[in-house]
VOTI-178718 format. One record per residue (C-alpha): x, y, z; residue number from 1; residue in one letter. Coordinates in steps of 0.25 Angstrom, whole numbers, plus 5000, padded with zeros to 4 digits. Layout:
N
   px   py   pz   n res
    X    Y    Z NUM   A
...
This chain:
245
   px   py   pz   n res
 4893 5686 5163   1   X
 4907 5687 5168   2   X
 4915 5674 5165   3   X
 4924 5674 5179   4   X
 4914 5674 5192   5   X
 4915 5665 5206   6   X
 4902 5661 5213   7   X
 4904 5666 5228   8   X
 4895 5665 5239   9   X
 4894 5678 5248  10   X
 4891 5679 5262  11   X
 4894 5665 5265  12   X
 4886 5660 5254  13   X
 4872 5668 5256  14   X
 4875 5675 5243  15   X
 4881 5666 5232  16   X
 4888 5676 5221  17   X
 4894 5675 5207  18   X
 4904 5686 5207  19   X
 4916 5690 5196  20   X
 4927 5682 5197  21   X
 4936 5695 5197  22   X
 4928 5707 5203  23   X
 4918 5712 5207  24   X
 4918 5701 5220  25   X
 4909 5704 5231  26   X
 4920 5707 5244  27   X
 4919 5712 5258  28   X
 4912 5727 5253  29   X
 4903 5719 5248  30   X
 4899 5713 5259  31   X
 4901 5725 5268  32   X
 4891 5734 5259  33   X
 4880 5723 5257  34   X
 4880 5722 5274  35   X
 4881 5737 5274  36   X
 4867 5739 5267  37   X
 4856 5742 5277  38   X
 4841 5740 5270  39   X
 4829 5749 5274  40   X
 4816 5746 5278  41   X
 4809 5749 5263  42   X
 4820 5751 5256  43   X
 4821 5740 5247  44   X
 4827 5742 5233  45   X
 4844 5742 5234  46   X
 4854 5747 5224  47   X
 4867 5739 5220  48   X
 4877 5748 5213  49   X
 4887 5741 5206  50   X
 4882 5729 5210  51   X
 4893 5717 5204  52   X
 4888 5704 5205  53   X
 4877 5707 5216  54   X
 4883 5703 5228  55   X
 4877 5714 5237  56   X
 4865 5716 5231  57   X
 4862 5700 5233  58   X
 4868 5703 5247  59   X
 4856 5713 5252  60   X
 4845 5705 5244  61   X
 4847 5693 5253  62   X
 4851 5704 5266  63   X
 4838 5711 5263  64   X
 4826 5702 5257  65   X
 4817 5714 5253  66   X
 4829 5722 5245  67   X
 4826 5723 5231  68   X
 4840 5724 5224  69   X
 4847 5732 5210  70   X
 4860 5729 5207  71   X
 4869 5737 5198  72   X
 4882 5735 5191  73   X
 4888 5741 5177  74   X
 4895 5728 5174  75   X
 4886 5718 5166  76   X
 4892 5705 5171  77   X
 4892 5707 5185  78   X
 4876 5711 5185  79   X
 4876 5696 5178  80   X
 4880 5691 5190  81   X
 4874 5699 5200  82   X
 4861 5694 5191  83   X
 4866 5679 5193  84   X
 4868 5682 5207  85   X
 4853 5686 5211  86   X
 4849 5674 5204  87   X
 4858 5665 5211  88   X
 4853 5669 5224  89   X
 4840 5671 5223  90   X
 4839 5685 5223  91   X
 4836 5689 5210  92   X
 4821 5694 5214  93   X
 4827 5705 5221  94   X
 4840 5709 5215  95   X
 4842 5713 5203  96   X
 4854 5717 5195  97   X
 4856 5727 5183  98   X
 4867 5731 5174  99   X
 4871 5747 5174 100   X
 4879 5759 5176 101   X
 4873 5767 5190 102   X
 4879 5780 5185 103   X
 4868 5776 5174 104   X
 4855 5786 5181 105   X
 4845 5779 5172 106   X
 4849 5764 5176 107   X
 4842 5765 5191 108   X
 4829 5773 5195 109   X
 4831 5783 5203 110   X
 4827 5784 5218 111   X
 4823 5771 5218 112   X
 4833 5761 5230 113   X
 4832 5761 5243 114   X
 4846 5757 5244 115   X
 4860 5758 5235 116   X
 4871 5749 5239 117   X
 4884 5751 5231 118   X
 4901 5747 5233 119   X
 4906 5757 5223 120   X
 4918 5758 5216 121   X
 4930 5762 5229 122   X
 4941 5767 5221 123   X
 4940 5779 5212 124   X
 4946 5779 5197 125   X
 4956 5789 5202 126   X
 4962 5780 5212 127   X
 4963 5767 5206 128   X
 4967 5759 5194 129   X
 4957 5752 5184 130   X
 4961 5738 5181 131   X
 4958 5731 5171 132   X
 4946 5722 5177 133   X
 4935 5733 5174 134   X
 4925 5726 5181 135   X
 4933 5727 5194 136   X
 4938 5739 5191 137   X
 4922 5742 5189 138   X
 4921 5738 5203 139   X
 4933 5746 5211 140   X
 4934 5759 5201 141   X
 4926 5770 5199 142   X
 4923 5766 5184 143   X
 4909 5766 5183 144   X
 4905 5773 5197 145   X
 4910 5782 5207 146   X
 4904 5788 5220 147   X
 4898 5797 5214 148   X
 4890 5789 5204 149   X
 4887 5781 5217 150   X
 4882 5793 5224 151   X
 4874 5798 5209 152   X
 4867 5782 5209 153   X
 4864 5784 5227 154   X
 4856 5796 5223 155   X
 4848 5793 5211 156   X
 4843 5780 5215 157   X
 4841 5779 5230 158   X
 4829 5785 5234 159   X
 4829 5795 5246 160   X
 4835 5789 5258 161   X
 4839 5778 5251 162   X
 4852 5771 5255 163   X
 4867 5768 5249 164   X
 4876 5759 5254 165   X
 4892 5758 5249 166   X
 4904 5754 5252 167   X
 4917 5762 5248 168   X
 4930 5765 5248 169   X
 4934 5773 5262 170   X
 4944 5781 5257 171   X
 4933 5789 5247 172   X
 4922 5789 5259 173   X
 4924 5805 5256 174   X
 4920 5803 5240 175   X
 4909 5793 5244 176   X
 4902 5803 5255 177   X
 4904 5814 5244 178   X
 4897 5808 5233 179   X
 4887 5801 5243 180   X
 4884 5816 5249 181   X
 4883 5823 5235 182   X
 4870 5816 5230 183   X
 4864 5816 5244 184   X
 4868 5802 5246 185   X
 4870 5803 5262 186   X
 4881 5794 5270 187   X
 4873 5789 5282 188   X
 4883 5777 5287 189   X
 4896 5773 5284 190   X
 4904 5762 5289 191   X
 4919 5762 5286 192   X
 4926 5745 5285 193   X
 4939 5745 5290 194   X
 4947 5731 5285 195   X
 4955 5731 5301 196   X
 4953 5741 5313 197   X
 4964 5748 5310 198   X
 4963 5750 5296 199   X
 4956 5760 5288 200   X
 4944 5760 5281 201   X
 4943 5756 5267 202   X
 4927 5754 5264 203   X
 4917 5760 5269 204   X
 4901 5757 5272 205   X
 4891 5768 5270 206   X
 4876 5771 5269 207   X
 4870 5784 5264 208   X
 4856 5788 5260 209   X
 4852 5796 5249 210   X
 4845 5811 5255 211   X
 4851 5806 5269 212   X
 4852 5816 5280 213   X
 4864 5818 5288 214   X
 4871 5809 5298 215   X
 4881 5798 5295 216   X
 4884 5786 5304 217   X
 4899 5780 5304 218   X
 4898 5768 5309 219   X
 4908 5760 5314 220   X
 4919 5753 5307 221   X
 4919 5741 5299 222   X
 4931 5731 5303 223   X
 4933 5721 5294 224   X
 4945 5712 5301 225   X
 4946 5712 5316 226   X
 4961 5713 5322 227   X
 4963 5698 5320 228   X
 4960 5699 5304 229   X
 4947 5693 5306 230   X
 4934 5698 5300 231   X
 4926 5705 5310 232   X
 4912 5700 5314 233   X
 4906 5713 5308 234   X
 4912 5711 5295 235   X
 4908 5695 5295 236   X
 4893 5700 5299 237   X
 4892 5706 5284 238   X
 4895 5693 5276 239   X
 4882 5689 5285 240   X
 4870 5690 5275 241   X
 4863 5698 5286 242   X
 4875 5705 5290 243   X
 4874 5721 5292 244   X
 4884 5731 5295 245   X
């Protein structure tokens, strides 16, 4: 168990979180991608990758009542507490966490989730400097995942028409789509989150299915701050436990 860890309360206390002291910390992506998650009818067993200390999949158990949740992250100590953290808010009957590698092809069945969310690794090892925090690094490098190992987990354990939902890094939207596209994972909707009007993307939203057809929606922007610095009402609408994008 990590030695250095606060205990938060998310969404204005609906979802009380211990989370590392020093990474790993649920932010606003977090929030964004766990609003971002649509849930069809029948489609009932999700997918975490590199899941941390649980926050969204404890988000979408209590968002969606019949969703039977699996978490996955590599690091041991942060699986502890996503552990701790289905127990301490009662959702331990329908989320369930596990320690493991997803480039691993013999951790997870195959075909089997309706639904895959993940917040992968933004920056490329190419692009920037490993510190020395590794668990961080973990987190913000790609380590021990990269788009294509996303793409490679999409398509061996969704089933057919089955769903993923990400955030990422907008300036590599044309890696994503790529990987995505080579194992048939199909971009269907993408929402791009600007931090003011006039500023550029930096995240992106996006929805594909596995064996989709064609047609992508791009829906409209995501404004964070208004032109008087406040948060927009669309943005505070996602830290609402029912709150959709």
């Amino acid at each position: 168990m990590l030695e250095s860890f606060t205990s938060d309360e998310i969404l204005f206390g609906k979802l009380k979180l211990l989370q590392p002291e020093n990474f790993a910390r649920v932010n606003m992506d977090t929030i964004l991608l766990s609003a971002w998650v649509k849930v069809r009818s029948g489609h009932n067993k999700f997918l975490e990758a590199g899941c941390a200390s649980g926050a969204i999949s404890l988000l979408l158990a209590m968002k969606f009542n019949r969703l039977k949740i699996t978490g996955i992250d590599i690091q041991n100590e942060l699986i502890e507490l996503a552990k701790l953290n289905a127990e301490n808010n009662n959702l331990d009957d329908r989320v369930n966490f596990i320690e493991g590698d997803l480039r691993d092809k013999n951790i997870l069945p195959r075909e089997y989730f309706d639904g895959l969310v993940i917040n992968p690794p933004y920056s490329s090892l190419s692009s920037s400097r490993q510190g020395c925090n590794i668990s961080r690094s973990t987190a913000r490098l790609e380590l021990t995942c990269n788009i294509d190992d996303v793409a490679d987990l999409a398509q061996r354990v969704l089933k057919s028409k089955g769903r993923m939902f990400a955030v990422f890094k907008s300036e590599r939207l044309d890696v994503f789509l790529s990987s995505m596209l080579a194992k048939k994972i199909v971009p269907k909707k993408i929402r791009s989150v600007y931090s003011k009007i006039n500023s550029n993307s930096e995240i992106f939203l996006i929805e594909c299915v596995k064996d989709g057809g064609e047609n992508l929606t791009l829906l409209p922007p995501l404004i964070v701050r208004d032109e008087n610095n406040n948060y927009t009402q669309e943005l505070l609408r996602a830290y609402e436990i029912d709150g959709q994008l």
